[in-house]
PDB file of the backbone (N, CA, C, O) and the ligand in Angstrom, with CONECT records:
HET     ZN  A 101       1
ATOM      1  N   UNK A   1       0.843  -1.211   0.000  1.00  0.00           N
ATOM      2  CA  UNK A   1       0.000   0.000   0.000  1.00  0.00           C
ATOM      3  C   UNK A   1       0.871   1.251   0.000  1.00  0.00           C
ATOM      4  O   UNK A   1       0.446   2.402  -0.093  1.00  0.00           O
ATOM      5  N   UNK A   2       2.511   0.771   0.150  1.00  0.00           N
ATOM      6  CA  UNK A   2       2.868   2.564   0.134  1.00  0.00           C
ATOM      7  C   UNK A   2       3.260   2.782   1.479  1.00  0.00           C
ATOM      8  O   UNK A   2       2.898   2.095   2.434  1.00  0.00           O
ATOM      9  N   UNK A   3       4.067   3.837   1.521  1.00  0.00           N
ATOM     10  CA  UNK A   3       4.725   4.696   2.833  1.00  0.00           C
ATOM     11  C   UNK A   3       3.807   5.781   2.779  1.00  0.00           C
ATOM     12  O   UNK A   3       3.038   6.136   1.886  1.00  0.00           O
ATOM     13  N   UNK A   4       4.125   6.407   4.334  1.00  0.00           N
ATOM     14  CA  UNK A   4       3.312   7.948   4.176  1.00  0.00           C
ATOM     15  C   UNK A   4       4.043   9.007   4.060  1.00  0.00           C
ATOM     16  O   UNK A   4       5.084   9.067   4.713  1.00  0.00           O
ATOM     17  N   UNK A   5       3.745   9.843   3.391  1.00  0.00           N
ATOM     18  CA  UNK A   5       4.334  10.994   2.415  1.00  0.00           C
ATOM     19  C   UNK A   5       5.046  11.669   3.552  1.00  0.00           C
ATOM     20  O   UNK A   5       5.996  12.341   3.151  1.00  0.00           O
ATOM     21  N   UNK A   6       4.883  11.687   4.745  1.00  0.00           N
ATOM     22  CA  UNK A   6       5.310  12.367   5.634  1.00  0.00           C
ATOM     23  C   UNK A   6       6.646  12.035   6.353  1.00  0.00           C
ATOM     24  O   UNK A   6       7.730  12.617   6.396  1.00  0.00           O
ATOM     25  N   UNK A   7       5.911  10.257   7.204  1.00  0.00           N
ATOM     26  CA  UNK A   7       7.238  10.123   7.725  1.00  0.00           C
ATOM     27  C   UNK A   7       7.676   8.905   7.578  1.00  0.00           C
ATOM     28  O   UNK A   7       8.292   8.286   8.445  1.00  0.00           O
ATOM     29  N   UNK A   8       7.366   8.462   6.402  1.00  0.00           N
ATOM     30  CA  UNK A   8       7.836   6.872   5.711  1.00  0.00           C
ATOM     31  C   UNK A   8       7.047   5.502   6.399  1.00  0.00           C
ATOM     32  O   UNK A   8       7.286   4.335   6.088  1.00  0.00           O
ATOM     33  N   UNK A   9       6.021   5.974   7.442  1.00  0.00           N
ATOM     34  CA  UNK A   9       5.607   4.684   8.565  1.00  0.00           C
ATOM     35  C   UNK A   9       4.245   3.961   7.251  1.00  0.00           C
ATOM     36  O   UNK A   9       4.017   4.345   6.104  1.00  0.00           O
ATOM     37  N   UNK A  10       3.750   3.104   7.865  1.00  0.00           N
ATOM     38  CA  UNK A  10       3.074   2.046   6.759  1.00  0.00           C
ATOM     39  C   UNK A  10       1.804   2.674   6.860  1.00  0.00           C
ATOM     40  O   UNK A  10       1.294   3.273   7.807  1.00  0.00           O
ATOM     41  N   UNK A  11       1.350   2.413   5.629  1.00  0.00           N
ATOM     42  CA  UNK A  11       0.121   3.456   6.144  1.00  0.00           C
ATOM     43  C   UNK A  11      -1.096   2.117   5.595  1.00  0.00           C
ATOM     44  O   UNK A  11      -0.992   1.368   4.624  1.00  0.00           O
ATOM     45  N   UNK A  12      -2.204   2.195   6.626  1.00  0.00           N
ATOM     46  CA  UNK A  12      -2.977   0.921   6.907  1.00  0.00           C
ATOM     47  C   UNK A  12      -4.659   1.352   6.402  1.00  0.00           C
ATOM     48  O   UNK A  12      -5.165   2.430   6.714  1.00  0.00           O
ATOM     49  N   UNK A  13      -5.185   0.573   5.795  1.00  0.00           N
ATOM     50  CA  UNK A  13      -6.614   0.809   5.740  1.00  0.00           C
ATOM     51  C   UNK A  13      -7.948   1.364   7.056  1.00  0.00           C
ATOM     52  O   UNK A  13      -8.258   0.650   8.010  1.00  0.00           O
ATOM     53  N   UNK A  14      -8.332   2.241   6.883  1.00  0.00           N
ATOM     54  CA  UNK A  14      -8.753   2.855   7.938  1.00  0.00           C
ATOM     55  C   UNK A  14     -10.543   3.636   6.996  1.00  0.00           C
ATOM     56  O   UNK A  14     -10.871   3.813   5.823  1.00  0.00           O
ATOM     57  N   UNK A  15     -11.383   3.929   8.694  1.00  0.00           N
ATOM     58  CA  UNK A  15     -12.113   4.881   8.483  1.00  0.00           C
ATOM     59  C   UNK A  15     -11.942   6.475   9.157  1.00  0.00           C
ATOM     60  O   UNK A  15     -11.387   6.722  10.228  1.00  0.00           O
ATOM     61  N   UNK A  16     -12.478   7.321   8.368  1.00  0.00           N
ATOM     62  CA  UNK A  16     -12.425   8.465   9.201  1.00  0.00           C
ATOM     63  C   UNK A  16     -13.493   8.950   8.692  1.00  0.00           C
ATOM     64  O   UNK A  16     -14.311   8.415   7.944  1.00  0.00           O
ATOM     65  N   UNK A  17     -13.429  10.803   9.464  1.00  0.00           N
ATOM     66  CA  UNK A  17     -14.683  11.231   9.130  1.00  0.00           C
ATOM     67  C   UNK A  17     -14.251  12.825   8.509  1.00  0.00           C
ATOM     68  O   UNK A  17     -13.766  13.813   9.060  1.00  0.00           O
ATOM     69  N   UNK A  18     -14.537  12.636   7.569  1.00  0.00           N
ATOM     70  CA  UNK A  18     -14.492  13.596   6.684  1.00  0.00           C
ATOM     71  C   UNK A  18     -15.065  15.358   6.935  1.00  0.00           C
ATOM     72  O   UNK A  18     -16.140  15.572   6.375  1.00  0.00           O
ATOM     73  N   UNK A  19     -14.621  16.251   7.492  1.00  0.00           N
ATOM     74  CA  UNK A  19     -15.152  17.173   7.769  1.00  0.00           C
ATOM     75  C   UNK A  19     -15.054  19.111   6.638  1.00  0.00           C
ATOM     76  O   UNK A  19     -13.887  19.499   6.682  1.00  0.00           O
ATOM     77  N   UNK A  20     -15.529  19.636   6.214  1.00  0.00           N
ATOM     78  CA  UNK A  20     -15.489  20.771   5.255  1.00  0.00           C
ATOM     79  C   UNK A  20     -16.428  21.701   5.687  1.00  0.00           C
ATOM     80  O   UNK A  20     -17.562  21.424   6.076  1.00  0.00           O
ATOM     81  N   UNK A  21     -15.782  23.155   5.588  1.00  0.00           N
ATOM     82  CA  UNK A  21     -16.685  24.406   5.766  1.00  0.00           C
ATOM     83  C   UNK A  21     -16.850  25.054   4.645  1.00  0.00           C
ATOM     84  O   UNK A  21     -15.997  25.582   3.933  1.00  0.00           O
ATOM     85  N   UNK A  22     -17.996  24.991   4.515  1.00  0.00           N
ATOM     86  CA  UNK A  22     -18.256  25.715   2.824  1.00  0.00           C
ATOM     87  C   UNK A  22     -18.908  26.514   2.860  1.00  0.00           C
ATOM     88  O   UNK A  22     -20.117  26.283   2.860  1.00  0.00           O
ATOM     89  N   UNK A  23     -18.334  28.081   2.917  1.00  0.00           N
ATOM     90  CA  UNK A  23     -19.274  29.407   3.287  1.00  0.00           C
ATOM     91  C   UNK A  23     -20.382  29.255   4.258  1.00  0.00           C
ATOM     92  O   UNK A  23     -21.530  29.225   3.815  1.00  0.00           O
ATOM     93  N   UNK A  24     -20.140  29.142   5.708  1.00  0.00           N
ATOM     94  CA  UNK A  24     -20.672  28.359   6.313  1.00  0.00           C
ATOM     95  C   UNK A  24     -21.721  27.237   6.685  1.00  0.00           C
ATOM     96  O   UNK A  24     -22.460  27.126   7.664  1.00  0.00           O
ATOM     97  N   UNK A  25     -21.577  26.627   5.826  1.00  0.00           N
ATOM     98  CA  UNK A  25     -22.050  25.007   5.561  1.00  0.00           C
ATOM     99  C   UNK A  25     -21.135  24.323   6.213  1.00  0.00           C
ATOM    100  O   UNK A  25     -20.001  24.299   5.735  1.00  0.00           O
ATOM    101  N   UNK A  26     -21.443  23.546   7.567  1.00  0.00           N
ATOM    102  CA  UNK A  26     -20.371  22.352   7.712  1.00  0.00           C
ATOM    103  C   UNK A  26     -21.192  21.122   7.366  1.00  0.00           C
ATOM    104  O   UNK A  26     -22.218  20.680   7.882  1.00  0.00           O
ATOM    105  N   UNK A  27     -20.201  20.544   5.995  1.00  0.00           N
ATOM    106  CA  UNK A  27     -20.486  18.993   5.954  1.00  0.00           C
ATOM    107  C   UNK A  27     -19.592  18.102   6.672  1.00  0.00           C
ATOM    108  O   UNK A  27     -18.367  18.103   6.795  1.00  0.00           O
ATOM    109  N   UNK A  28     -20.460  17.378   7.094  1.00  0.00           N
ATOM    110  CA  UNK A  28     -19.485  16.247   7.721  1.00  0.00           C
ATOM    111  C   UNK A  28     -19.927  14.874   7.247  1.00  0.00           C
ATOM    112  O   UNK A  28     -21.062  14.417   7.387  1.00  0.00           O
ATOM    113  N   UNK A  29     -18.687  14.149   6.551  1.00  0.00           N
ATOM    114  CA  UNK A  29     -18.926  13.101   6.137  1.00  0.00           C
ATOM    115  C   UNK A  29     -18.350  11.899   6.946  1.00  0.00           C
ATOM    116  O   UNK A  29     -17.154  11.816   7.227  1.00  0.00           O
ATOM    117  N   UNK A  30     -19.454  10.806   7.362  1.00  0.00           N
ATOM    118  CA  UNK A  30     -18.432   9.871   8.151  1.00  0.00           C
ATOM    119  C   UNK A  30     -18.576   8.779   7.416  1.00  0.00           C
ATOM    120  O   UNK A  30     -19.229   8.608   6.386  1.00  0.00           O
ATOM    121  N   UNK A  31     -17.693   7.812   8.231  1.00  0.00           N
ATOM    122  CA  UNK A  31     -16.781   6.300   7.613  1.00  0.00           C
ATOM    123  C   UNK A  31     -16.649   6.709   6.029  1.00  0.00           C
ATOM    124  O   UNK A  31     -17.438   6.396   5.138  1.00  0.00           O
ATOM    125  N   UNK A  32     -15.677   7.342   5.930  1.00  0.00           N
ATOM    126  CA  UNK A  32     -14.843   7.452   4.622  1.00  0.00           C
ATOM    127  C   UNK A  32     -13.705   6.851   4.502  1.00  0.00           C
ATOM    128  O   UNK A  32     -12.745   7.573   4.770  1.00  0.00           O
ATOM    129  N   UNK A  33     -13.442   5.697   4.169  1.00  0.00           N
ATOM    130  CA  UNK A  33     -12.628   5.112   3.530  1.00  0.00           C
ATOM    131  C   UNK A  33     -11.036   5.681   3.568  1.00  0.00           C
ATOM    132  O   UNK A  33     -11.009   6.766   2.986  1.00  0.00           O
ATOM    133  N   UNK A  34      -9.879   5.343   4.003  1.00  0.00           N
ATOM    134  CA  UNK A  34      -8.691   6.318   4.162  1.00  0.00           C
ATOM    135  C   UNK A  34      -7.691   5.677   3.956  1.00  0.00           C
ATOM    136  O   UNK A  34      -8.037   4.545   4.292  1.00  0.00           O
ATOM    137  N   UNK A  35      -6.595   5.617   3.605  1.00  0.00           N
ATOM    138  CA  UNK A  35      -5.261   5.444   4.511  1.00  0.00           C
ATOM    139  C   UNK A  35      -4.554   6.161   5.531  1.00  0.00           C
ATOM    140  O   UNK A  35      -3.964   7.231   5.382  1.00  0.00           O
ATOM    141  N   UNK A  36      -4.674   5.410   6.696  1.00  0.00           N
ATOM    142  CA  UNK A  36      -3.781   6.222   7.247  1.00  0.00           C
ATOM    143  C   UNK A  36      -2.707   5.437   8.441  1.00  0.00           C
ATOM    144  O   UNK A  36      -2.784   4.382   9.070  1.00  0.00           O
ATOM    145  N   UNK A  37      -1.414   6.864   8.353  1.00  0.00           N
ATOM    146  CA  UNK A  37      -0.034   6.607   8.466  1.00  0.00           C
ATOM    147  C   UNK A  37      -0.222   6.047  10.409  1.00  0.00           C
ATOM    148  O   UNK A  37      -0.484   6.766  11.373  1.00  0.00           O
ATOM    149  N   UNK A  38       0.047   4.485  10.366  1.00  0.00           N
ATOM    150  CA  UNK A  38       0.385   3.676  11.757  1.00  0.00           C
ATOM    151  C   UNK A  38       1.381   4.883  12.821  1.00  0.00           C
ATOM    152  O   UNK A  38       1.227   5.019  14.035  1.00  0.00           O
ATOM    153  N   UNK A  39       2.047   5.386  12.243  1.00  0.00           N
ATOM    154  CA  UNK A  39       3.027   5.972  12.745  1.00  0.00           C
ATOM    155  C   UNK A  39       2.513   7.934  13.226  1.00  0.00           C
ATOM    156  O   UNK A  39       2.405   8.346  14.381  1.00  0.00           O
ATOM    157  N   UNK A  40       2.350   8.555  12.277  1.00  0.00           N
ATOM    158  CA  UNK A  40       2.261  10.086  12.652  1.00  0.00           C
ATOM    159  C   UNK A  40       0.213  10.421  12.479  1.00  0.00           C
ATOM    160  O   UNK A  40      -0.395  11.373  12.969  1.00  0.00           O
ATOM    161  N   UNK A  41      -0.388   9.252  11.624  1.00  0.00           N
ATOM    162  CA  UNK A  41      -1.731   9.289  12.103  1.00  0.00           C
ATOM    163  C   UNK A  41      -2.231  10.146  10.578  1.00  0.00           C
ATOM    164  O   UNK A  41      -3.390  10.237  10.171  1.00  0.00           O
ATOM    165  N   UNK A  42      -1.175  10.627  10.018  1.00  0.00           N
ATOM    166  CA  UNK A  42      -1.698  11.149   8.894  1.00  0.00           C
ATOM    167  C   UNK A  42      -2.830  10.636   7.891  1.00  0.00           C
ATOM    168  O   UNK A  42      -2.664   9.420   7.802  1.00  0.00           O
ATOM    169  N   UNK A  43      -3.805  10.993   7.174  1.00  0.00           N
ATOM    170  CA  UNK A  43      -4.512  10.291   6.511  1.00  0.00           C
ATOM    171  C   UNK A  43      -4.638  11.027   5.369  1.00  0.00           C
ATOM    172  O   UNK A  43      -4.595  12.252   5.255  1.00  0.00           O
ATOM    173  N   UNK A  44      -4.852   9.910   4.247  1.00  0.00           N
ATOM    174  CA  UNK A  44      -5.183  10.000   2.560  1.00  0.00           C
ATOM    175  C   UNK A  44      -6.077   9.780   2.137  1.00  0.00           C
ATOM    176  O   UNK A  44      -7.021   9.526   2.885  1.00  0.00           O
ATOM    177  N   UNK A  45      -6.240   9.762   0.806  1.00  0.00           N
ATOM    178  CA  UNK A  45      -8.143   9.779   0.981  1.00  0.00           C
ATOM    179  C   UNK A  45      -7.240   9.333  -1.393  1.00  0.00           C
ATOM    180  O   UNK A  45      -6.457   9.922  -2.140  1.00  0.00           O
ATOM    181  N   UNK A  46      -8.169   7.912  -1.481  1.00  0.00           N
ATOM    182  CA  UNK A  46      -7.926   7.789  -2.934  1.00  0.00           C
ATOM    183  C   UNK A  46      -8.699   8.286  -3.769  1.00  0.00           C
ATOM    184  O   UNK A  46      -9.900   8.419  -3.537  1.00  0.00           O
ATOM    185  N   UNK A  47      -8.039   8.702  -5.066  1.00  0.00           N
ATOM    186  CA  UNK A  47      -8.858   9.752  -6.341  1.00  0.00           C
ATOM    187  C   UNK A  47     -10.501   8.916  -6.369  1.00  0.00           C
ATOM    188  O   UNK A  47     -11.410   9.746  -6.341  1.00  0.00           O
ATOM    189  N   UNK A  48     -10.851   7.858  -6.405  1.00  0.00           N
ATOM    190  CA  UNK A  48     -11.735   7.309  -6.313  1.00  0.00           C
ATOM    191  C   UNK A  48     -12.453   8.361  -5.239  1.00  0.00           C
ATOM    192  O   UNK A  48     -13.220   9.298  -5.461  1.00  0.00           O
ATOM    193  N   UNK A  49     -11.839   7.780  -3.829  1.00  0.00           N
ATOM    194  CA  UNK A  49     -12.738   8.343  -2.819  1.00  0.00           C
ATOM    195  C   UNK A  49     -13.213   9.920  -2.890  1.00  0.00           C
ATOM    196  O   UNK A  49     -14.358  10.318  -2.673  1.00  0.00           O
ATOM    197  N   UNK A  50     -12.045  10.748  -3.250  1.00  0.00           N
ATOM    198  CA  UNK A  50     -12.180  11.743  -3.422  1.00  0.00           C
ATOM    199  C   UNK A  50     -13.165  12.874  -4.163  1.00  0.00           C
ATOM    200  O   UNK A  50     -13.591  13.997  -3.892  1.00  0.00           O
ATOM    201  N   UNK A  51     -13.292  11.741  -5.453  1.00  0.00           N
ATOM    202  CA  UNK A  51     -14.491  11.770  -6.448  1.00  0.00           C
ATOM    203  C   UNK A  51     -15.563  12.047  -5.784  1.00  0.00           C
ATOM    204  O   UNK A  51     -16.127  13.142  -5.796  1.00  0.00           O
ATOM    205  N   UNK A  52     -16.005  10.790  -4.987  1.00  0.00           N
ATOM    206  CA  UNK A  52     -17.380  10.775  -4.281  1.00  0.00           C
ATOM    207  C   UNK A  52     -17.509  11.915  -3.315  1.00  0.00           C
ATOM    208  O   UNK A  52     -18.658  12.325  -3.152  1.00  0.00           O
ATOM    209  N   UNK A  53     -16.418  12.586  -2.549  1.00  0.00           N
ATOM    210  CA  UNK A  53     -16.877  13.022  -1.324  1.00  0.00           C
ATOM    211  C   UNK A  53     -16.968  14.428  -2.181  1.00  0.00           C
ATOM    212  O   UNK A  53     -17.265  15.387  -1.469  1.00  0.00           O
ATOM    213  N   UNK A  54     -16.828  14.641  -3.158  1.00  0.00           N
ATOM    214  CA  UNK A  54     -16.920  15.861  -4.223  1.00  0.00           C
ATOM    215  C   UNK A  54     -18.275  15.835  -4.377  1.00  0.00           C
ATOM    216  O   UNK A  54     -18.990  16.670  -3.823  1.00  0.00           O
ATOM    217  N   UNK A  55     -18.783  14.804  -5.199  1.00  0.00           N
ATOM    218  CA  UNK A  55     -20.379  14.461  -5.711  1.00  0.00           C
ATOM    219  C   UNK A  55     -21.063  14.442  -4.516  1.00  0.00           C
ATOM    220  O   UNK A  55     -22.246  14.243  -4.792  1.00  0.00           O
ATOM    221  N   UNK A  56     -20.867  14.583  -2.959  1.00  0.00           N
ATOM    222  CA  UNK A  56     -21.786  14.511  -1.856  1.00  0.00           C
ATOM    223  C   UNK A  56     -22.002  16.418  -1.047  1.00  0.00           C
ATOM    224  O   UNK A  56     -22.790  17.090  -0.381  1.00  0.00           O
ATOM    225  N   UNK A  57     -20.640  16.494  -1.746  1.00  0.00           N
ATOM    226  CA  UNK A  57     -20.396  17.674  -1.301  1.00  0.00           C
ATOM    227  C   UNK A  57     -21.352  18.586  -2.203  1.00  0.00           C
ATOM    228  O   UNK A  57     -22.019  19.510  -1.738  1.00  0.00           O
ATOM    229  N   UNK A  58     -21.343  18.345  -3.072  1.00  0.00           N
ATOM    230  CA  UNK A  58     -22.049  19.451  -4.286  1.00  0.00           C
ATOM    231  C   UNK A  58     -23.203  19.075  -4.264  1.00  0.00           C
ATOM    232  O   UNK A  58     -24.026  19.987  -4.352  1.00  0.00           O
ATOM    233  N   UNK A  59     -23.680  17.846  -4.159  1.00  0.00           N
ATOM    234  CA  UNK A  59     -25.508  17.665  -3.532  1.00  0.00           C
ATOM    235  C   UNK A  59     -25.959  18.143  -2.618  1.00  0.00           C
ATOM    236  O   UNK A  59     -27.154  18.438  -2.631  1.00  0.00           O
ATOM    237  N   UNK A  60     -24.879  18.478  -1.102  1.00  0.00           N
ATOM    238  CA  UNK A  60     -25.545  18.572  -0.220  1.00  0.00           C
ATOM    239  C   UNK A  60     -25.392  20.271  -0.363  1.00  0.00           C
ATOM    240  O   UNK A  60     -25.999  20.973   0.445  1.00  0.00           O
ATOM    241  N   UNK A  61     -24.738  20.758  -1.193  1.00  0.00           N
ATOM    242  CA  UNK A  61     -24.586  22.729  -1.436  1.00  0.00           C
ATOM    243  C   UNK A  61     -26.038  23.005  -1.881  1.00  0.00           C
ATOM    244  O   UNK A  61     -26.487  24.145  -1.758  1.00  0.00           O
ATOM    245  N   UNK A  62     -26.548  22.330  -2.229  1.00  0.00           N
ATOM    246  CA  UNK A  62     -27.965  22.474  -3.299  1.00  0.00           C
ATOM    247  C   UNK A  62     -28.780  22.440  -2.027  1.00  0.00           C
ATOM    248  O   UNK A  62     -29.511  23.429  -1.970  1.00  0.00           O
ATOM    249  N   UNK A  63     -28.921  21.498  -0.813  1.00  0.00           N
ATOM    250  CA  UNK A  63     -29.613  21.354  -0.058  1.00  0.00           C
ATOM    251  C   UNK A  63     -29.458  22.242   1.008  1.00  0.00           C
ATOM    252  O   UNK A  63     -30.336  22.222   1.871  1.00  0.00           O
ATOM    253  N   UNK A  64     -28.169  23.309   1.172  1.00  0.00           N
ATOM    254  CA  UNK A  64     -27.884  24.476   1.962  1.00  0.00           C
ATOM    255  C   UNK A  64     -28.588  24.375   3.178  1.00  0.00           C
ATOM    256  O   UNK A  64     -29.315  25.293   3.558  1.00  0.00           O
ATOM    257  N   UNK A  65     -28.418  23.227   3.885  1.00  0.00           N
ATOM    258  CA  UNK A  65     -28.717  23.026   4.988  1.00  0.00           C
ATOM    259  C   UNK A  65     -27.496  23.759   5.922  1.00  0.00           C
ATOM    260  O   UNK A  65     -26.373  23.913   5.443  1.00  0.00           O
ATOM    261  N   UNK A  66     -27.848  24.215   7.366  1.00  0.00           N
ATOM    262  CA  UNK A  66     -26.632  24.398   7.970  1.00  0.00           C
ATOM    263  C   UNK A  66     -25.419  23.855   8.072  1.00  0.00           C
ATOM    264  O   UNK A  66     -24.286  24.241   7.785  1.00  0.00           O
ATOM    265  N   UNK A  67     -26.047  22.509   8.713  1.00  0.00           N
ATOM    266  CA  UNK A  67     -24.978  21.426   9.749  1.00  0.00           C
ATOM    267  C   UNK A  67     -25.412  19.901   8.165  1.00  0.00           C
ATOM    268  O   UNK A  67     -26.452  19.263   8.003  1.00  0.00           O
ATOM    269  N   UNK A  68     -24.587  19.876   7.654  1.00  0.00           N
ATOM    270  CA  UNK A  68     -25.459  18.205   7.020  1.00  0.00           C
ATOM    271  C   UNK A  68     -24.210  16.996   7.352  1.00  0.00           C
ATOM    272  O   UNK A  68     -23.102  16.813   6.848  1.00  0.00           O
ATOM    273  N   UNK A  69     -24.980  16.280   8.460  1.00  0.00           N
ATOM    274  CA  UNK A  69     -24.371  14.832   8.937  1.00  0.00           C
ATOM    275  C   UNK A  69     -24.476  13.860   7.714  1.00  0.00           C
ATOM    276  O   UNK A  69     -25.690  13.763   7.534  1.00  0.00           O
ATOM    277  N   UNK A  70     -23.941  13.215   6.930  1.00  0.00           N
ATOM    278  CA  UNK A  70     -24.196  12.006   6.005  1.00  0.00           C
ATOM    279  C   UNK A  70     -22.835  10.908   6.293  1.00  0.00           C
ATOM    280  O   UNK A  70     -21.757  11.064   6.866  1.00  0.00           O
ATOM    281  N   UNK A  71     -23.405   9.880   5.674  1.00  0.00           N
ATOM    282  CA  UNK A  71     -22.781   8.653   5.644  1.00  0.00           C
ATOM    283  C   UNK A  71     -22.224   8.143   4.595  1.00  0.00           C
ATOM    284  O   UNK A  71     -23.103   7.747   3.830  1.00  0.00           O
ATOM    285  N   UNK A  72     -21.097   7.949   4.160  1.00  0.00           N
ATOM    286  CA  UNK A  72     -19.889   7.768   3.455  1.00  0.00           C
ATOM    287  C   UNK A  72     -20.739   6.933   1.942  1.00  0.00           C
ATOM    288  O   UNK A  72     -20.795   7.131   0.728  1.00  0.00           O
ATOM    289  N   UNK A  73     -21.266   5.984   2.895  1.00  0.00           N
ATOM    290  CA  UNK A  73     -21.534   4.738   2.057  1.00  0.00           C
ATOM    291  C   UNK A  73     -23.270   5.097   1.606  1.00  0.00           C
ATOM    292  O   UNK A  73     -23.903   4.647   0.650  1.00  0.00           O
ATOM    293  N   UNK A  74     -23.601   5.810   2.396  1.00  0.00           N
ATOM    294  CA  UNK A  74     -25.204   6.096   2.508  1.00  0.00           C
ATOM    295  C   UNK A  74     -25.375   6.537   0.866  1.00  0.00           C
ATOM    296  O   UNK A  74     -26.478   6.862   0.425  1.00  0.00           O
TER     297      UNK A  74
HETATM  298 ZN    ZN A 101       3.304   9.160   8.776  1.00  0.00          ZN2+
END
């Protein structure tokens, strides 16, 4: 899977939770899919994943809710 860009430690399949302020919109996206570094905790996020949390992000701008909680996989 790769070293981490940071401090060479192994970087392991993981979830996290995805968080963005968008003119004050906070989305928060959880169990998103990651790598991240065993060692300094850093996390990556693949062009795949990245894709999606784009396409959730720009649905939920339309819905200009304040606070929008969603689910990775939802
Ligand atoms: Zn690291």
């Amino acid at each position: 899977m790769g070293s981490c860009f940071y401090c060479k430690g192994n970087m392991k399949d993981g979830l996290s939770n995805y968080m963005v302020d968008m003119d004050g919109h906070f989305i928060i996206i959880k169990n998103v899919p990651c790598h991240k570094c065993s060692q300094c905790g850093e996390v990556s996020y693949s062009g795949e994943t990245v894709a999606r949390i784009e396409e959730i992000i720009a649905k939920l701008k339309e819905a200009l809710t304040e606070v929008a909680v969603v689910d990775f996989a939802a």
